[in-house]
Structures are given as C-alpha cells and as structure tokens.
mmCIF file of the C-alpha atoms, coordinates in Angstrom:
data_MODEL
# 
_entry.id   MODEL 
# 
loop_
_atom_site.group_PDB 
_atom_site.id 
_atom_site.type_symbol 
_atom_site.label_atom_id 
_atom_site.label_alt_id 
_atom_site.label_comp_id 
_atom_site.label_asym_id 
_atom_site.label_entity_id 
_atom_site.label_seq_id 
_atom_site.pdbx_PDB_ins_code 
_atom_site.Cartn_x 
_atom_site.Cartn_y 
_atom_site.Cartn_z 
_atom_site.occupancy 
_atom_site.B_iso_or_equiv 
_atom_site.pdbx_formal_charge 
_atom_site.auth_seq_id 
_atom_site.auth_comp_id 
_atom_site.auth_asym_id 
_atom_site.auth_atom_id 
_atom_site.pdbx_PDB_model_num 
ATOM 1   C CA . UNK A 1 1   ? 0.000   0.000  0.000   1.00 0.00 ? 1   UNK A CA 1 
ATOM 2   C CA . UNK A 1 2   ? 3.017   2.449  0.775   1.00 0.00 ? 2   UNK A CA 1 
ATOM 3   C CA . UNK A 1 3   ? 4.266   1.570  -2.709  1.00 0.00 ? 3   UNK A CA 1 
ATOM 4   C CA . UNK A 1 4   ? 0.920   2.820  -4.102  1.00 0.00 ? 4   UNK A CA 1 
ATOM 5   C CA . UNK A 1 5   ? 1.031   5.681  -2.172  1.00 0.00 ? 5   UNK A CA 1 
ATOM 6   C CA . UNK A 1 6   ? 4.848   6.411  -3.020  1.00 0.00 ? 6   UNK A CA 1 
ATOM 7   C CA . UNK A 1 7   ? 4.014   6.399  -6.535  1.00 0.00 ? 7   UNK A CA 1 
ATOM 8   C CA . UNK A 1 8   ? 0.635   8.572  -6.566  1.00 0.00 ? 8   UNK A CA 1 
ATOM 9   C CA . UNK A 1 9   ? 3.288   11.074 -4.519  1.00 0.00 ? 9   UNK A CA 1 
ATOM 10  C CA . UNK A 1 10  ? 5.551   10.636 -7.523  1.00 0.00 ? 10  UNK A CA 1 
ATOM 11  C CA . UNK A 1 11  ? 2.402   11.558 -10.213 1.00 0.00 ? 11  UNK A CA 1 
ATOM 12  C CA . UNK A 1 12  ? 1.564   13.948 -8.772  1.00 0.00 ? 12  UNK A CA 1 
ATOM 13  C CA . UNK A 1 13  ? 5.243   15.750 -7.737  1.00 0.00 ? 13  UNK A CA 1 
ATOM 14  C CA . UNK A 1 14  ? 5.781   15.268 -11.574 1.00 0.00 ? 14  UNK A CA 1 
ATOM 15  C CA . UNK A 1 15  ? 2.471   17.138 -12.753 1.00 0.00 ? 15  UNK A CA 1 
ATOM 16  C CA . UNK A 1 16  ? 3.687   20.270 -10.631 1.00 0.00 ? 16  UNK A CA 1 
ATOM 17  C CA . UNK A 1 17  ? 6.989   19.847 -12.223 1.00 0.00 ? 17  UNK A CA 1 
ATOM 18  C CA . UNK A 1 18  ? 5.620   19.752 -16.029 1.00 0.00 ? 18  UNK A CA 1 
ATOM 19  C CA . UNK A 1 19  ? 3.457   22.261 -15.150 1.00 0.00 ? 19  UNK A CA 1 
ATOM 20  C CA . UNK A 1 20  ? 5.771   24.548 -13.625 1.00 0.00 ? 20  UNK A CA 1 
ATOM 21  C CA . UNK A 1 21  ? 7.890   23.875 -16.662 1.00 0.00 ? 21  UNK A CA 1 
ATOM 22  C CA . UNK A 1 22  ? 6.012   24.550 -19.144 1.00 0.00 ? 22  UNK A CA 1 
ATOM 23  C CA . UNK A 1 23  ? 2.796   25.420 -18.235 1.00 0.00 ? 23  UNK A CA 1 
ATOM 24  C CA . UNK A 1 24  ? -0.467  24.504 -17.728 1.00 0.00 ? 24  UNK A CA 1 
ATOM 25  C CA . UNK A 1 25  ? -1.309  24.007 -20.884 1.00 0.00 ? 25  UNK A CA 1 
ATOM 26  C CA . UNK A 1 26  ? 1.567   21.595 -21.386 1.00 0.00 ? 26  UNK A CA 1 
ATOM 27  C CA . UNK A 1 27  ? -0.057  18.707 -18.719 1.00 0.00 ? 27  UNK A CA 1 
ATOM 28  C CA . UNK A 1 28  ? -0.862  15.474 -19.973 1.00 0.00 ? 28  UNK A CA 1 
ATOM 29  C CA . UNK A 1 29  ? -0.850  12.268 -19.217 1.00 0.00 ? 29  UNK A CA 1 
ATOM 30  C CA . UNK A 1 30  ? 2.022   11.453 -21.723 1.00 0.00 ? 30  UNK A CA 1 
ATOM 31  C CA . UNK A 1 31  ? 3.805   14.242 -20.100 1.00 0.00 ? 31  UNK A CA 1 
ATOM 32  C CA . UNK A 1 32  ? 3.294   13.385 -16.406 1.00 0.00 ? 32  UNK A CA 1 
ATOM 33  C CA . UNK A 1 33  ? 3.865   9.499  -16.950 1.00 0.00 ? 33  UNK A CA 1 
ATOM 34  C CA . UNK A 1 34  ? 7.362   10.625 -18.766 1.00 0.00 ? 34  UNK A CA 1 
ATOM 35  C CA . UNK A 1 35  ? 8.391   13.212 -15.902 1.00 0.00 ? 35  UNK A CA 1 
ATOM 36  C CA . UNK A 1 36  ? 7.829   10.511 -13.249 1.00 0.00 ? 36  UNK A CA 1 
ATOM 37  C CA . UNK A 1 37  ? 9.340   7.848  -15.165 1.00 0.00 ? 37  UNK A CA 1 
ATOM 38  C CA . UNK A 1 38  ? 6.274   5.518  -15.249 1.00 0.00 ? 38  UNK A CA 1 
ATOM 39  C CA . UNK A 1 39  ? 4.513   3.800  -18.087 1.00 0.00 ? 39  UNK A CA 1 
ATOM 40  C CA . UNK A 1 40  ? 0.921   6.151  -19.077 1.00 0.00 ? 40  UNK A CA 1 
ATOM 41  C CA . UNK A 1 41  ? -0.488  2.824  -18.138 1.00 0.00 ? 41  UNK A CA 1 
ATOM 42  C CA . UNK A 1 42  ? 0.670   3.007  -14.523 1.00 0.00 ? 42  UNK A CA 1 
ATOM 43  C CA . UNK A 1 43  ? -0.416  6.806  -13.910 1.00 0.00 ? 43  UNK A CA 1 
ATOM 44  C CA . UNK A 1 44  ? -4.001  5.429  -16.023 1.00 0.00 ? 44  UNK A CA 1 
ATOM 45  C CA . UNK A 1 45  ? -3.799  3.039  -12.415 1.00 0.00 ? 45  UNK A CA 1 
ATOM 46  C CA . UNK A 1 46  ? -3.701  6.068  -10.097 1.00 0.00 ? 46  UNK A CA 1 
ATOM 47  C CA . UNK A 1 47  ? -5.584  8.250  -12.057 1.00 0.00 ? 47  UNK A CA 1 
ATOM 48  C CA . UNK A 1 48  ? -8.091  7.341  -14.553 1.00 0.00 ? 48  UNK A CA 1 
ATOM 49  C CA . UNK A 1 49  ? -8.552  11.044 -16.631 1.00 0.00 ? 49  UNK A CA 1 
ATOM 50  C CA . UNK A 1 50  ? -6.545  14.244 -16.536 1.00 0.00 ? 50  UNK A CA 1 
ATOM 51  C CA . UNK A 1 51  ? -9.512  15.343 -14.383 1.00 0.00 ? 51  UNK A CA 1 
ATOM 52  C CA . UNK A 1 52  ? -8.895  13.252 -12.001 1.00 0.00 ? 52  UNK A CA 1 
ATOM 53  C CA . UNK A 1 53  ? -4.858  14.179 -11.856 1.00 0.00 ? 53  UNK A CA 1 
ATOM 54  C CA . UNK A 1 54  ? -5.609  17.780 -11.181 1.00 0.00 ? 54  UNK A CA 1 
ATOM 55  C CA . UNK A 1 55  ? -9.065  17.315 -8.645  1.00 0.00 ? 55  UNK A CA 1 
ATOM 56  C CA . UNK A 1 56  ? -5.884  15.505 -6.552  1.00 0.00 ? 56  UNK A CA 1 
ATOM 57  C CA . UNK A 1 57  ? -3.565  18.382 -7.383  1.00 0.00 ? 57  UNK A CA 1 
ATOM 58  C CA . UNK A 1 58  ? -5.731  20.976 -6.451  1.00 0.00 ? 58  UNK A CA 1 
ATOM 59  C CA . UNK A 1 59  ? -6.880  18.701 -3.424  1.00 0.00 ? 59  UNK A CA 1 
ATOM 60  C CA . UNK A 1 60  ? -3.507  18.317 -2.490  1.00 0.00 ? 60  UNK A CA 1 
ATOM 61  C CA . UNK A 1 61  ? -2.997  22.529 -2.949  1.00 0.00 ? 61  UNK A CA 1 
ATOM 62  C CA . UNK A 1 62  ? -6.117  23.104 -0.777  1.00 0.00 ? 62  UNK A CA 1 
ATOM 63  C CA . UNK A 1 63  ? -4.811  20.724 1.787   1.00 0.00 ? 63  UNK A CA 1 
ATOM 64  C CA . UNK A 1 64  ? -1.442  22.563 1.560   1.00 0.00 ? 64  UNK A CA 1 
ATOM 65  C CA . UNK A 1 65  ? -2.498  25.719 2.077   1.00 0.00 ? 65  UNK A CA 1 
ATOM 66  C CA . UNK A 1 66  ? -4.709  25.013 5.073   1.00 0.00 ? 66  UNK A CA 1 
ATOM 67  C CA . UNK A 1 67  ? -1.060  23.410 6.430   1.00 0.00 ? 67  UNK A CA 1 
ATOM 68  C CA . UNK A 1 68  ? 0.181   26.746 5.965   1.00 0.00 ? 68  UNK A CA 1 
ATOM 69  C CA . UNK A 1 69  ? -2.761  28.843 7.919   1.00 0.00 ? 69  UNK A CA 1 
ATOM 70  C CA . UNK A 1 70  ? -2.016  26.706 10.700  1.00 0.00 ? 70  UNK A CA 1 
ATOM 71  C CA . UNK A 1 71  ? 1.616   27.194 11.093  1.00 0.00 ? 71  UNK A CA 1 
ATOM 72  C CA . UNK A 1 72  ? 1.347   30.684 10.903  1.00 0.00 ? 72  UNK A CA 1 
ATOM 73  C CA . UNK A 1 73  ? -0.765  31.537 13.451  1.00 0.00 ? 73  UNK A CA 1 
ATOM 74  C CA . UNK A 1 74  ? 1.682   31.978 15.918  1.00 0.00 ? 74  UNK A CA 1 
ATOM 75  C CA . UNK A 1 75  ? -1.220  31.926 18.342  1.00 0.00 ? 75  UNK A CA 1 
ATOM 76  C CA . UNK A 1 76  ? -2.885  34.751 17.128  1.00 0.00 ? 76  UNK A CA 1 
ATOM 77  C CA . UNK A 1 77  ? -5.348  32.904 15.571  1.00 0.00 ? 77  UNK A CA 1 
ATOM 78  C CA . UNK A 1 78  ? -6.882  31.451 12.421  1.00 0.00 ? 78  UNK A CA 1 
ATOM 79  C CA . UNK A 1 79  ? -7.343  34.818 10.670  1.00 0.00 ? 79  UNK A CA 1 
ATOM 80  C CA . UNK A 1 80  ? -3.978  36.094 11.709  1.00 0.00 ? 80  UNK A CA 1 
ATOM 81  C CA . UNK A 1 81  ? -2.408  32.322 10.404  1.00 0.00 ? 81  UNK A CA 1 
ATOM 82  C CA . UNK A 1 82  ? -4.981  33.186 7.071   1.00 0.00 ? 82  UNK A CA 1 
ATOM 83  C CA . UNK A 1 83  ? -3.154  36.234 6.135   1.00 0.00 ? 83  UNK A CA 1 
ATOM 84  C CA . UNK A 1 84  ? 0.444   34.948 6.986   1.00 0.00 ? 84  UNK A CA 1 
ATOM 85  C CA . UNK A 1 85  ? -0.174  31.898 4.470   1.00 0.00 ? 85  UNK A CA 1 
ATOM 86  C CA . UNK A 1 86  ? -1.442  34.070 1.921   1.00 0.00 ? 86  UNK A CA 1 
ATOM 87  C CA . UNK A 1 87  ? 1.618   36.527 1.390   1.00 0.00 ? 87  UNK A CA 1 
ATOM 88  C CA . UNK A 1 88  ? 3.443   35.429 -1.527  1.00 0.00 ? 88  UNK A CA 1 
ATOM 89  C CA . UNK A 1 89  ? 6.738   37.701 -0.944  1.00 0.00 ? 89  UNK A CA 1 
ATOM 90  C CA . UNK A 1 90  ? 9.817   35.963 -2.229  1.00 0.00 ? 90  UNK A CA 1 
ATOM 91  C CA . UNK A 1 91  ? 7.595   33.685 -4.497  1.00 0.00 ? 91  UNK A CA 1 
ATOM 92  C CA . UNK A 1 92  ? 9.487   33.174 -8.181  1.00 0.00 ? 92  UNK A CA 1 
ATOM 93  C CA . UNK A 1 93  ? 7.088   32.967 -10.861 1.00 0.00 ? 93  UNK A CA 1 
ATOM 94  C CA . UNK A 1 94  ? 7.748   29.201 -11.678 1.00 0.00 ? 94  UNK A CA 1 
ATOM 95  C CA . UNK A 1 95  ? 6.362   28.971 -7.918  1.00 0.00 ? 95  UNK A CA 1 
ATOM 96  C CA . UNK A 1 96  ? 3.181   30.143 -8.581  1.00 0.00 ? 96  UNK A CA 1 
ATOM 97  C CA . UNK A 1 97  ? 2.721   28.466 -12.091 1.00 0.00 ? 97  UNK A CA 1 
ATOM 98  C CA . UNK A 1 98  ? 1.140   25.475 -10.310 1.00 0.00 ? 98  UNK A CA 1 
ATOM 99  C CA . UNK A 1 99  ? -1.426  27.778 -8.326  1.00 0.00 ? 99  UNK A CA 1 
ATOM 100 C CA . UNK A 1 100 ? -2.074  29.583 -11.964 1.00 0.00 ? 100 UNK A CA 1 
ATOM 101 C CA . UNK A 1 101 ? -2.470  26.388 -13.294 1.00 0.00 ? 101 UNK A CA 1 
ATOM 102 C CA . UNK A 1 102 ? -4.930  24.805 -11.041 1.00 0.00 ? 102 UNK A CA 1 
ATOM 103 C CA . UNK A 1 103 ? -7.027  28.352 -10.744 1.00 0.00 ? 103 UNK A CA 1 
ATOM 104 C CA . UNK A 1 104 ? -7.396  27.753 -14.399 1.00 0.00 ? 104 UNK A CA 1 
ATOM 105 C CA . UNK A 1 105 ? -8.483  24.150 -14.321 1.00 0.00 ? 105 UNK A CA 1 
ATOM 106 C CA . UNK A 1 106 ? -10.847 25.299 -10.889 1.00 0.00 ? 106 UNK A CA 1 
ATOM 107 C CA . UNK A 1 107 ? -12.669 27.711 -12.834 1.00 0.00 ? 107 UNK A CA 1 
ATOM 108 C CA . UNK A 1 108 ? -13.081 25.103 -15.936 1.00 0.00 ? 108 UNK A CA 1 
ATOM 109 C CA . UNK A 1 109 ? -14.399 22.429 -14.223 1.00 0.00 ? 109 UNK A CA 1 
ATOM 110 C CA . UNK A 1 110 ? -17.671 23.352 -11.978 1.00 0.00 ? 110 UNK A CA 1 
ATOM 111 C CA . UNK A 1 111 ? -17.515 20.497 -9.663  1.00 0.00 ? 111 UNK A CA 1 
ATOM 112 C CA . UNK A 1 112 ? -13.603 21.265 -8.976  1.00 0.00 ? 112 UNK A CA 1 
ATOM 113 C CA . UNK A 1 113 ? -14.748 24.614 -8.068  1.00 0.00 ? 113 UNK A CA 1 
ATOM 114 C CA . UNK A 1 114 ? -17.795 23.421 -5.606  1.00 0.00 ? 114 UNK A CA 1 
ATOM 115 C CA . UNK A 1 115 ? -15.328 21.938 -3.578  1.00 0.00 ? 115 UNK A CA 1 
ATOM 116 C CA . UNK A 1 116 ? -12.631 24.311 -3.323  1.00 0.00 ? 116 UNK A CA 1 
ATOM 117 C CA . UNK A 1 117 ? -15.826 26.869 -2.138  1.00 0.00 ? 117 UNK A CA 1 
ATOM 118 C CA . UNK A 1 118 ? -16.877 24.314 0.260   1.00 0.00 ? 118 UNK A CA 1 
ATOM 119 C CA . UNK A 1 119 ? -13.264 24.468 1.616   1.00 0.00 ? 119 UNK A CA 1 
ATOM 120 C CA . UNK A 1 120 ? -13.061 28.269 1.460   1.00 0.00 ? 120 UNK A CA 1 
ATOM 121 C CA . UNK A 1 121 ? -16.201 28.252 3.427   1.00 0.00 ? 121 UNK A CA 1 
ATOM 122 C CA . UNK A 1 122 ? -15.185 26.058 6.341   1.00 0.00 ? 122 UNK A CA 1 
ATOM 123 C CA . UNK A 1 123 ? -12.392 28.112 6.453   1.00 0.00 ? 123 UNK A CA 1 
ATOM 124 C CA . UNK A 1 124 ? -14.496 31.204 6.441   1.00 0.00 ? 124 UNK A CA 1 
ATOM 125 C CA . UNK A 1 125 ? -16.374 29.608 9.049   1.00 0.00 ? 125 UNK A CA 1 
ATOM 126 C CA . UNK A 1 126 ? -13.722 29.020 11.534  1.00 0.00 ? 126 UNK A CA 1 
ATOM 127 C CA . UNK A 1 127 ? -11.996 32.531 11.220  1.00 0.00 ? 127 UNK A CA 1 
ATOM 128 C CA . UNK A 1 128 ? -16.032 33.815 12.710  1.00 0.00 ? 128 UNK A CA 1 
ATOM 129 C CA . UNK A 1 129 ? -16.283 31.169 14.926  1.00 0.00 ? 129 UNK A CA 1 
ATOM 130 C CA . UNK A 1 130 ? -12.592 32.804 16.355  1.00 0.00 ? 130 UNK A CA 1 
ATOM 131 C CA . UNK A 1 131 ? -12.466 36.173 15.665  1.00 0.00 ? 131 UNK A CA 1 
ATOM 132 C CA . UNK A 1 132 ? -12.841 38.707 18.505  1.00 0.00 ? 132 UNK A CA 1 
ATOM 133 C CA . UNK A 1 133 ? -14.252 40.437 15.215  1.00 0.00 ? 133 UNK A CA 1 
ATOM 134 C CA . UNK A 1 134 ? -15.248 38.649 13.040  1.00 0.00 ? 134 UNK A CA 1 
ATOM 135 C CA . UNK A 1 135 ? -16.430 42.031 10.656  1.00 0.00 ? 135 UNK A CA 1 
ATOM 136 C CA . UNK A 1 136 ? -12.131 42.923 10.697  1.00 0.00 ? 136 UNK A CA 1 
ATOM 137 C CA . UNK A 1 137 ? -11.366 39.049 10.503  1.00 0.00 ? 137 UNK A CA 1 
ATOM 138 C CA . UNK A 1 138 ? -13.415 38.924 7.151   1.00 0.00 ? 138 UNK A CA 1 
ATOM 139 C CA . UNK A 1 139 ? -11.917 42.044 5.698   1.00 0.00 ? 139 UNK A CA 1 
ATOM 140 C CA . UNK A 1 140 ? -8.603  40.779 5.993   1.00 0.00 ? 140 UNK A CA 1 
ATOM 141 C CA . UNK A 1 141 ? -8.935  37.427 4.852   1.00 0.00 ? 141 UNK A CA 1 
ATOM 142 C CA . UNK A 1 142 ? -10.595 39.127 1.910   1.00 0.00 ? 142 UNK A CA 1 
ATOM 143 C CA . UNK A 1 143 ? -7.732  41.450 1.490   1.00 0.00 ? 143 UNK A CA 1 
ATOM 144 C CA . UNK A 1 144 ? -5.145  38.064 1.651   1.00 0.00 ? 144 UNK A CA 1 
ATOM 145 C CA . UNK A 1 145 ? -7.024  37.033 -1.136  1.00 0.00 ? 145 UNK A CA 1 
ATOM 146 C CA . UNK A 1 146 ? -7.233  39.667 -2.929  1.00 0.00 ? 146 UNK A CA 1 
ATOM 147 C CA . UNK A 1 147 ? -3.465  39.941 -2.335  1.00 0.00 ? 147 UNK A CA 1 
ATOM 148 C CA . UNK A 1 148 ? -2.799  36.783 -3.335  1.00 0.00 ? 148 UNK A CA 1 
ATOM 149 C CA . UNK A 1 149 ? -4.622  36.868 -6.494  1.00 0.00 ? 149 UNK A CA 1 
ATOM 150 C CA . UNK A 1 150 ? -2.717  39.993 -7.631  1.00 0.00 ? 150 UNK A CA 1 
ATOM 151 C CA . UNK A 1 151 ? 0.649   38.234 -7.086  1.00 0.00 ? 151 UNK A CA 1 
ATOM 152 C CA . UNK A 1 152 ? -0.452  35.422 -9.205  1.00 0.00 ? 152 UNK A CA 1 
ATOM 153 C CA . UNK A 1 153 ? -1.799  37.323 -11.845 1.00 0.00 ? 153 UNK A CA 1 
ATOM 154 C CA . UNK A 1 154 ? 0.643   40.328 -11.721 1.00 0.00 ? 154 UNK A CA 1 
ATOM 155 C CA . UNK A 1 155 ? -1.988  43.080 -11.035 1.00 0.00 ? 155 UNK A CA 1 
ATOM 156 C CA . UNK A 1 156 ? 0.269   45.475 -10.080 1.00 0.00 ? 156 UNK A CA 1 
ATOM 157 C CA . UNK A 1 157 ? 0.667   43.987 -6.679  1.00 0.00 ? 157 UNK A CA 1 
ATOM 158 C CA . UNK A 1 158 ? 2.095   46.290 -3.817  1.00 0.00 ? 158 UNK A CA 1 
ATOM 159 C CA . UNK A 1 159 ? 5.997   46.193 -3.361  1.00 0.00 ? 159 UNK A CA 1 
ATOM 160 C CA . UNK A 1 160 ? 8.412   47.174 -0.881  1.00 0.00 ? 160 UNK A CA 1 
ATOM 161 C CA . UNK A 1 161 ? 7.872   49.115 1.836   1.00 0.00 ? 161 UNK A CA 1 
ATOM 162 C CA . UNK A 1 162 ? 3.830   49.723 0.752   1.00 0.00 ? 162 UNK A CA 1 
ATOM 163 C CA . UNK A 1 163 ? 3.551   45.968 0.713   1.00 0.00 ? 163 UNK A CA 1 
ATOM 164 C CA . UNK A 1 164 ? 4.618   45.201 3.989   1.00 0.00 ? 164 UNK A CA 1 
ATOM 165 C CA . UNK A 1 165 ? 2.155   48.186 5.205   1.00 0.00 ? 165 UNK A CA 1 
ATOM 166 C CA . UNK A 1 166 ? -0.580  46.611 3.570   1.00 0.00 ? 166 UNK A CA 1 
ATOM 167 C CA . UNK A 1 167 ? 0.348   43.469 4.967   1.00 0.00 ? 167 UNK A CA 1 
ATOM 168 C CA . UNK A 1 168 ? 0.610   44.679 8.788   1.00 0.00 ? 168 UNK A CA 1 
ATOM 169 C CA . UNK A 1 169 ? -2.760  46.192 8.538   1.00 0.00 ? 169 UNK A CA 1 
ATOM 170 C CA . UNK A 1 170 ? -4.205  43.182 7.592   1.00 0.00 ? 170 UNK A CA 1 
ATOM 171 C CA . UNK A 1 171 ? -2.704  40.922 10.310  1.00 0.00 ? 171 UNK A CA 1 
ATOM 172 C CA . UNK A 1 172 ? -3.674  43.805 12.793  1.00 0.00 ? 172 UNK A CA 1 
ATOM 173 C CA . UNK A 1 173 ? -7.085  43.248 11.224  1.00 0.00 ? 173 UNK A CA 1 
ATOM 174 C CA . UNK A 1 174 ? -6.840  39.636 11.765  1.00 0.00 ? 174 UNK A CA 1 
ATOM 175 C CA . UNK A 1 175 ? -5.230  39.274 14.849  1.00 0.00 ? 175 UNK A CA 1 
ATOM 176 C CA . UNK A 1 176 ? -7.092  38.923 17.746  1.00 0.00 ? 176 UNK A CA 1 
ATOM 177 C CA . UNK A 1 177 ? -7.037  41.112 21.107  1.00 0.00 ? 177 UNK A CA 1 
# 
C-alpha cells in the first residue's frame, strides 16, 4: 500500500513539475507518466482522466495551504495564520505556475470549483467562529485574497515598503485582542 502511495506522490510531484515547466497548458498524461518515469499505463492506475490528476492536485494545494494557515498563526489565531499563508513575498514565478495552473483548471471544471468553495467556506467559518471580530477578521482574509490573487496574476501587486504596510494592517485586522 506504501508503494501505491509512493508512486501517486511521484504523479503527482511530476504534474507540478511539467506544469511549472512549461505550463499549464503543457499537462498530460504522456507528459506526467514521462516526468515521473512511469509507463501512461501506470499513472491510467492512479488516475483514470486528466480530471482526475488535477481534482488531486488541487486537493492536495487546498490541503497545503490550510497546512500553511495553521503554522502561521503563531497563536494569534486562524485569521492572523490566514493572512500569513497568503503573502506570496519571495515567491518566483515558476512557484506560482502550479497555483495559476490549477485556478485555471478550478474555474473550468464546476464540480472542482464546488469543492474548493466548500473548503473556502469552512475556512471562512472558523476565522467567525474565532475572531474577537469577526467584521475585521473577514476584511482581511478578503484582502489576503485579494493579495494573493494579484501576485499570481501580476496586477500590479504592492511592493516594498507599501507591501509590507498593507500586509501589517491586515494581520492587525486579523489578529485577535
């Protein structure tokens, strides 16, 4: 069963890498089976369509990220941990490819979407349920995200010393009293 899991790892390690690579629109099967050095009848085992490859990609980015909100709350709670995880600073492009990529295939595939919004609103759920205000809690994970999607789409994102202005008033925003 570890073997299994060792080479669904390896799929799915090798999808980031093809598309960080070359791109999103550069994943296939053929590609992913060649990066991880596997026949495109063992990644067909672990994954039947290309749907199914990036549902566990973006699954595995969700579960990632929520990783991430939980180291960084440095006790200060969910919201504060929200905003943390969301800065981007110091990310290379070829970094964010993968999050580009899987936006892309989140907003092309409806049911992919449902549950990254069904994630987004536990999430959303738990920064009310802990906020001392949950009105300033909202607004800053709302600015993260709105942070976060500027980085990734280069929307004239905040730099410098502006940037990490922005970002303190959103973690004083998000961090409870």
């Amino acid at each position: 069963m570890a073997r299994r899991a060792d080479t669904k790892r390896r799929l799915l390690d090798a999808a980031v890498a093809v598309v960080r690579r070359d791109g999103a629109g550069s994943l296939t099967l053929d590609a992913v089976a060649a990066e991880a050095g596997v026949s495109k009848g063992g990644l067909l085992y672990h994954f039947k369509t290309k749907r199914d490859l990036l549902d566990a990609m973006l699954e595995g980015w969700v579960e990632e990220f929520g990783t991430e909100i939980a180291a960084a709350e440095e006790g200060k709670g969910f919201a504060h941990g929200y905003v943390k995880a969301s800065d981007m600073t110091g990310w290379a492009a070829t970094e964010r490819a993968i999050e580009f990529g899987l936006l892309a295939a989140m907003v092309d595939e409806p049911a992919t979407l449902e549950r990254v919004r069904a994630r987004y609103a536990a999430w959303q759920n738990q920064l009310v349920a802990q906020a001392a205000d949950p009105v300033d809690a909202t607004v800053a994970r709302l600015a993260a995200d709105g942070l976060w999607l500027n980085d990734l789409l280069g929307l004239a994102p905040p730099a410098g010393e502006l940037r990490e202005r922005v970002i303190e008033r959103m973690l004083a925003l998000a961090t409870e009293d």
